[in-house]
N, C-alpha and C positions, 0 to 999 in steps of 0.2 A: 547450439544445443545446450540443455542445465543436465546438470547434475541429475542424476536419478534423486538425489535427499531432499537436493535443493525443490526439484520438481514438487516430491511430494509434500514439503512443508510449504509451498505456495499454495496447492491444491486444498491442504486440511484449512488455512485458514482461510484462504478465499471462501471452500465451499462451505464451511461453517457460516459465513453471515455473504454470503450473495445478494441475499435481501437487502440488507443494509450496503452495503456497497453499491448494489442497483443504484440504489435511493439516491445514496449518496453523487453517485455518478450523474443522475437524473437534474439532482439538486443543481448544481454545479456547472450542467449544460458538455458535459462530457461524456456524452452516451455514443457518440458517433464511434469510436474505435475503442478497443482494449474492451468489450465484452467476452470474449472466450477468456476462458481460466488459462488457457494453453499460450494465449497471448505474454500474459504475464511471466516474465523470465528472470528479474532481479527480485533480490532481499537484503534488507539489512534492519539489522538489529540490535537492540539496546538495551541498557536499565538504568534505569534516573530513578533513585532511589528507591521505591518499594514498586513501581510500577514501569512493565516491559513493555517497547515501544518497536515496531515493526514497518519498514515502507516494502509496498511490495509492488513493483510498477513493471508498465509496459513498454513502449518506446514510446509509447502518447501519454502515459496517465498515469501517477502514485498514489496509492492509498496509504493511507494514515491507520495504524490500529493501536490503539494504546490496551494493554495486554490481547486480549481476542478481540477488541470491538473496534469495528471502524469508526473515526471519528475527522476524518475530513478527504479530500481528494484533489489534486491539481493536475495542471497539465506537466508533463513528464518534461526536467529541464536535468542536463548534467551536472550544473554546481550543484547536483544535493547529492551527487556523488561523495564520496568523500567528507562532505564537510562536519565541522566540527560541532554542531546540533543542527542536523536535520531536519526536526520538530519544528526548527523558526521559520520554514519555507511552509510550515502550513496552519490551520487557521486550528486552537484548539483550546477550545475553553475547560476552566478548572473550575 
C-alpha cells in the first residue's frame, strides 16, 4: 500500500500527461503491464539545477518526467533505486 500523498502525487502527474506517457509507453514496446495509474506505487525526486526530475514506476516500468513532462520510459529494474543519477538509466535528450 503508498501513502495517501505519495498516492496522490503519482496520480496528479501521471494523470496530467497520460497521453504522453501512453505514447511513450507505446513507443518503447512497454504497453503490456503498468497501464493503471493504481499500478504505479514508487517516486522519486530531484533537481539538477533549474530543472525537477521525477521517476515514477511500477514493478515493470519507470517513466521519466523532467519537470511535468514525460520524457522517456524503461523497464522497471532495482539499481535505479537508490542510485546516485537516475536520469543515466534513461534515454534523454537536451
Amino acid at each position: 500500500m503508498t501513502a495517501p500523498t505519495v498516492e496522490a502525487a503519482i496520480h496528479e502527474l501521471m494523470d496530467l500527461a497520460w497521453n504522453l506517457v501512453y505514447g511513450l509507453l507505446e513507443e518503447r514496446g512497454l504497453l503490456g503491464d503498468g497501464l493503471d495509474v493504481e499500478e504505479y506505487t514508487g517516486i522519486h525526486s530531484w533537481v539538477d539545477g533549474l530543472t525537477g526530475y521525477t521517476v515514477v514506476h511500477s514493478r515493470t516500468v519507470a517513466v521519466l518526467f523532467s519537470d511535468t513532462r514525460p520524457v522517456d520510459a524503461i523497464p522497471f529494474h532495482h539499481d535505479l533505486l537508490g542510485a546516485d543519477d537516475p536520469k543515466a538509466f534513461f534515454t534523454v535528450s537536451t
